[in-house]
C-alpha positions as CSV (number, residue, x, y, z in Angstrom):
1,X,3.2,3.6,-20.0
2,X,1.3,1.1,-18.4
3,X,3.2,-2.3,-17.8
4,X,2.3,-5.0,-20.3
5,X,3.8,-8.2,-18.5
6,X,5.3,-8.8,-14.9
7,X,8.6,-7.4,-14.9
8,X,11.3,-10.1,-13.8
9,X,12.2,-7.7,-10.6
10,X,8.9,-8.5,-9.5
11,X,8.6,-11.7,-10.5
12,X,11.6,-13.0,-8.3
13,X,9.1,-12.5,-5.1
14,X,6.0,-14.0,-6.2
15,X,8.7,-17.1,-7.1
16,X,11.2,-17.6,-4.3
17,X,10.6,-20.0,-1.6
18,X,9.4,-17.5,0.9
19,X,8.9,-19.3,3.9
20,X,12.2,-21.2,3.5
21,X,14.7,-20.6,6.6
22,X,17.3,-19.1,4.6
23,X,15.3,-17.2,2.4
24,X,13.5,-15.5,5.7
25,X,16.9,-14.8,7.8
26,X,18.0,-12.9,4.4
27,X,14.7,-10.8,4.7
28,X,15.8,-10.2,8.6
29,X,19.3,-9.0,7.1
30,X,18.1,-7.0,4.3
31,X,15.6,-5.0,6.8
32,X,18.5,-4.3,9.5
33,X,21.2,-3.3,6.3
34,X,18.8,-1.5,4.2
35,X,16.4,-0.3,6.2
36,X,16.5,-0.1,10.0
37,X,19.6,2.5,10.4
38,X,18.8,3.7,13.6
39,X,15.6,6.3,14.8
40,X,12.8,5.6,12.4
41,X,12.2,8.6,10.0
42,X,9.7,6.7,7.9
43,X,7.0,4.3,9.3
44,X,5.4,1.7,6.8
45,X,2.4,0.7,7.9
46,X,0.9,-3.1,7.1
47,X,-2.8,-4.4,8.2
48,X,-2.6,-8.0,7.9
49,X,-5.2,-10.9,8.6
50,X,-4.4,-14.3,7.7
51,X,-1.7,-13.6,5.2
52,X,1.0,-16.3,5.4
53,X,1.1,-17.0,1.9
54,X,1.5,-13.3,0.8
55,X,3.3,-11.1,3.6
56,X,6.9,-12.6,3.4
57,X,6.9,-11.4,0.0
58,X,5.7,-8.4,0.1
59,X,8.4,-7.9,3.6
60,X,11.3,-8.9,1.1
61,X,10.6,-6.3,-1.6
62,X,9.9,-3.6,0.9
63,X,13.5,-4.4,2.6
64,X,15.3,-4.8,-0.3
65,X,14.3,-0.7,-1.4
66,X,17.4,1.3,-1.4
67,X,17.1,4.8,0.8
68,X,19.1,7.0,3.0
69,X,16.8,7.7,5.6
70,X,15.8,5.3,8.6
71,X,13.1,3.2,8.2
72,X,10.6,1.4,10.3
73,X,8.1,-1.8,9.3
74,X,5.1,-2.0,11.6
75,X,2.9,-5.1,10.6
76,X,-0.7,-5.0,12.6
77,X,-1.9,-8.3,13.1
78,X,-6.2,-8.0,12.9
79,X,-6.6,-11.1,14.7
80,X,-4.8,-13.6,12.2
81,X,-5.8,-17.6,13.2
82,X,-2.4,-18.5,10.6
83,X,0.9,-18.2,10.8
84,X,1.6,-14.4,10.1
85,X,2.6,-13.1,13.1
86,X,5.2,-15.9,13.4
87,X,6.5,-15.1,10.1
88,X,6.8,-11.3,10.3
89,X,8.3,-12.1,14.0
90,X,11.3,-14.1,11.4
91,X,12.2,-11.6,9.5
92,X,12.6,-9.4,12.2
93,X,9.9,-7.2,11.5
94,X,7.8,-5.5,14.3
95,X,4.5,-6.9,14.6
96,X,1.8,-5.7,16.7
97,X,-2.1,-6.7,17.6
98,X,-4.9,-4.9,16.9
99,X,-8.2,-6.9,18.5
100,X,-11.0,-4.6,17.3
101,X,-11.3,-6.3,13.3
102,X,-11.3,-3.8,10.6
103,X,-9.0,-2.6,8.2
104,X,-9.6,1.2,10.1
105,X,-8.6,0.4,13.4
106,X,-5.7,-1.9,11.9
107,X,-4.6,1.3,10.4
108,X,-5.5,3.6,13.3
109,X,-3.5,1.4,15.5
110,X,0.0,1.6,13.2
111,X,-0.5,5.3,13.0
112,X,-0.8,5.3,16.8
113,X,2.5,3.2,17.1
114,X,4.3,4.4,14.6
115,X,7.8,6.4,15.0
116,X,8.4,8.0,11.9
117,X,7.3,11.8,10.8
118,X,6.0,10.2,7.6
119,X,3.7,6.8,7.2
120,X,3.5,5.1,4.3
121,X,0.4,2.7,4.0
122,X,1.1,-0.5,2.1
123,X,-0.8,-3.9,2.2
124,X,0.3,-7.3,2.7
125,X,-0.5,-8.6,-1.0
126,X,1.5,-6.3,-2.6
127,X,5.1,-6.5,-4.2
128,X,7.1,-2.9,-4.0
129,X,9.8,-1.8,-6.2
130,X,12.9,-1.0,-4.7
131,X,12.7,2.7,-5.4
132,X,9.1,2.6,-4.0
133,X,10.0,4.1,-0.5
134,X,11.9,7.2,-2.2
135,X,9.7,8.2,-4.6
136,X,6.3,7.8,-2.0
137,X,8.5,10.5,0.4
138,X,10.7,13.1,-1.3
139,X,7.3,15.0,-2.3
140,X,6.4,14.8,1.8
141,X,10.3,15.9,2.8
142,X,10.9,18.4,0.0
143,X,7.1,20.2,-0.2
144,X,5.0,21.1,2.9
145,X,2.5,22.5,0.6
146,X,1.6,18.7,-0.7
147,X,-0.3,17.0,2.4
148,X,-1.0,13.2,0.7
149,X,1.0,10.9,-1.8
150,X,-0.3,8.1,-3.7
151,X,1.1,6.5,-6.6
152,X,0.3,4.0,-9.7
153,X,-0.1,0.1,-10.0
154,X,-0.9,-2.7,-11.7
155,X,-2.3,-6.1,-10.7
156,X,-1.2,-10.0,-10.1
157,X,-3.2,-12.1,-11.6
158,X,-4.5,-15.0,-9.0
159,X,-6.9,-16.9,-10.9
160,X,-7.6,-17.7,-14.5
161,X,-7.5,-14.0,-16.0
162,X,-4.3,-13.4,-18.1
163,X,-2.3,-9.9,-17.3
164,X,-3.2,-9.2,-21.2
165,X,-6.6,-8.2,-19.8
166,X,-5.3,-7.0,-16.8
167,X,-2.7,-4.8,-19.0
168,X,-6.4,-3.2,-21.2
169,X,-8.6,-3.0,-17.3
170,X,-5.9,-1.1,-16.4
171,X,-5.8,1.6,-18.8
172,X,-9.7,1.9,-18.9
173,X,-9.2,2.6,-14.4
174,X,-6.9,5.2,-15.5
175,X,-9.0,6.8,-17.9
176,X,-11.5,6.9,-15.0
177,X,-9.3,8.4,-12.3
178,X,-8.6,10.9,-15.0
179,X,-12.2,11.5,-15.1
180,X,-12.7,11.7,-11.2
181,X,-9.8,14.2,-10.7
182,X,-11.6,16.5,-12.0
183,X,-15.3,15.8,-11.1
184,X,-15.2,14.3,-7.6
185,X,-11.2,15.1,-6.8
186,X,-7.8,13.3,-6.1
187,X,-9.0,11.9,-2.8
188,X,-11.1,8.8,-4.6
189,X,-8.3,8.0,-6.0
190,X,-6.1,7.2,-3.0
191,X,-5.6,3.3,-1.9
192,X,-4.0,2.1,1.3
193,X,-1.7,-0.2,-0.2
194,X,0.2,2.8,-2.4
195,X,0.0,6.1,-0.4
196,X,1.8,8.7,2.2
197,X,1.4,11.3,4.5
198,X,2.7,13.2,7.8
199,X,2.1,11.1,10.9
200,X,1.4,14.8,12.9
201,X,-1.0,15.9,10.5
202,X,-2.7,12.3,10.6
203,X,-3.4,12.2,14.2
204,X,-4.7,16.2,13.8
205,X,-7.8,14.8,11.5
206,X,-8.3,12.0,13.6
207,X,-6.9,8.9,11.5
208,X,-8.1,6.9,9.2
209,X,-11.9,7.2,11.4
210,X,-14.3,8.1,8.3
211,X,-17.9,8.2,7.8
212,X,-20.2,4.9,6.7
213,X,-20.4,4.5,2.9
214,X,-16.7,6.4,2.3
215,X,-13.4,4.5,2.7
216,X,-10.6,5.0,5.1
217,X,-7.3,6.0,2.5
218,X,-9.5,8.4,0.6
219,X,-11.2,9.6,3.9
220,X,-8.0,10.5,4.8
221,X,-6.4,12.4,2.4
222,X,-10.1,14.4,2.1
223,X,-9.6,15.5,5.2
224,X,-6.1,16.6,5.2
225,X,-6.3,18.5,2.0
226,X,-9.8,20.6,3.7
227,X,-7.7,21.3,7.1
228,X,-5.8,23.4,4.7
229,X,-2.2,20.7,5.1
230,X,-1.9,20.4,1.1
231,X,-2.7,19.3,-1.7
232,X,-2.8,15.5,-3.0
233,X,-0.5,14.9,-5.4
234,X,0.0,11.7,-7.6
235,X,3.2,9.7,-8.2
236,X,4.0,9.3,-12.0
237,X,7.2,7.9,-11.7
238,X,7.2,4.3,-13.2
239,X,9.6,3.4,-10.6
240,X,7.1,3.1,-7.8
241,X,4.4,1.5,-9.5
242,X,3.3,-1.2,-7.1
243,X,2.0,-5.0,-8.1
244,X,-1.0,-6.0,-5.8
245,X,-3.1,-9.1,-6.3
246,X,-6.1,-9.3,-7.8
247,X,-8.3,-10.7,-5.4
248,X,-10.0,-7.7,-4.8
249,X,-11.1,-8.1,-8.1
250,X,-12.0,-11.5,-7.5
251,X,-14.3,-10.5,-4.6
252,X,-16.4,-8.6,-7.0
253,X,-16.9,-11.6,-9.1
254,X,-14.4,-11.3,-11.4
255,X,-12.9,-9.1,-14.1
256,X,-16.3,-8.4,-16.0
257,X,-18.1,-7.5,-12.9
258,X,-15.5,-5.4,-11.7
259,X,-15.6,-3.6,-14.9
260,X,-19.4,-2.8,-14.6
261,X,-19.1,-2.3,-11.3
262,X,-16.7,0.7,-11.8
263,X,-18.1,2.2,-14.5
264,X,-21.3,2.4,-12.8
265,X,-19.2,3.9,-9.7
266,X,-17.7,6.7,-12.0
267,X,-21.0,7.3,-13.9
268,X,-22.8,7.2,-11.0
269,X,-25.4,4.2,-11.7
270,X,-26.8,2.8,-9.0
């Protein structure tokens, strides 16, 4: 069942004082006690540019997940003019540049540096439950026959547009994904900010590189699931659905819009 409201879990992010001292030293603790054990196992994998006023959050959730395996943060700054790199640089979070602009080389560059056996893509506008990290990888650890990972979520509202409509847009995109898994396949389904896969059989398929007019998550897990790695296989578990602004939304011009536009995406309308 789709969420309704903002649960308070998340809520408690998109409140606190984020780029208070003490609230940014406890983000630095959280990701050396809860995270950082030692040798990374699992790399997360953040493209930013110019997101002061989101990544602290979304840096707190992550740290605060709850997991028995090593894991590393890897924030790629895509030529930020703000105060990003600082901030990540606070909570102790690795942060590294990436000078060619682009969301693909951003991602191609974190895959590159990464240390883990398994990345998991996330974006820096996005809250993650604390269970997030578990439930993206025990399908990667425990099944070599599933290649890709990607799970649900549901959106922060930015502007004037309630979560009520938010809560009914929701459930209409689902009933379209439903649609596409069987007419055009998982694959168009995948998103950056909510997805995982073997950093081995990443580099095999060359990255996130993908051809003009297709994007670089779905790209992806096309092209593992053809080499024959596995199949793509969908998180259900309501405790890693994922809360990611709306502003994507908001680029399109709004909820309407966005509505046509996707509609005329899944029917094919040009």
């Amino acid at each position: 069942m789709k969420p309704v409201f903002i649960p308070d879990y998340i809520k408690k992010y998109l409140n606190a004082d984020s780029l208070g001292a003490t609230y940014l030293k406890n983000v630095n603790i959280s990701y050396s006690k809860n995270l950082a054990k030692g040798y990374p196992e699992i790399s997360i994998v953040i493209p930013a540019y110019n997101e002061e006023k989101n990544i602290v959050p979304t840096l707190a959730s992550l740290c605060d997940n709850k997991i028995d395996k090593s894991v590393e943060i890897i924030v790629v700054n895509n030529n930020s003019t703000d105060k990003t790199e600082q901030l990540v640089n606070l909570c102790g979070v690795k942060c590294i540049l990436e000078k060619t602009q682009g969301i693909t080389p951003a991602r191609n560059a974190g895959l590159r540096e990464a240390h883990g056996h398994i990345i998991l893509n996330a974006d820096a506008d996005t809250i993650y439950p604390k269970d997030w990290i578990a439930e993206m990888t025990w399908p990667l650890i425990n099944n070599k026959n599933i290649a890709m990972t990607y799970g649900r979520f549901s959106f922060i509202p930015t502007a004037n547009t309630g979560r009520l409509f938010y809560f009914f847009y929701e459930i209409v995109a689902d009933l379209s994904r439903f649609y596409n898994n069987y007419k055009k396949g998982k694959a168009v389904n995948v998103y950056g900010f909510n997805s995982g896969f073997r950093r081995e059989q990443g580099l095999k398929v060359d990255g996130f590189n993908h051809p003009d007019g297709t994007n670089e998550d779905g790209f992806l897990a096309l092209k593992l699931s053809q080499k024959g790695f596995g199949i793509i296989f969908r998180i259900k578990s309501t405790k890693a659905i994922v809360w990611t602004t709306d502003r994507r939304i908001q680029m399109d011009g709004g909820l309407f819009k966005a509505t046509i536009k996707r509609l005329k995406r899944v029917l094919n309308i040009k």
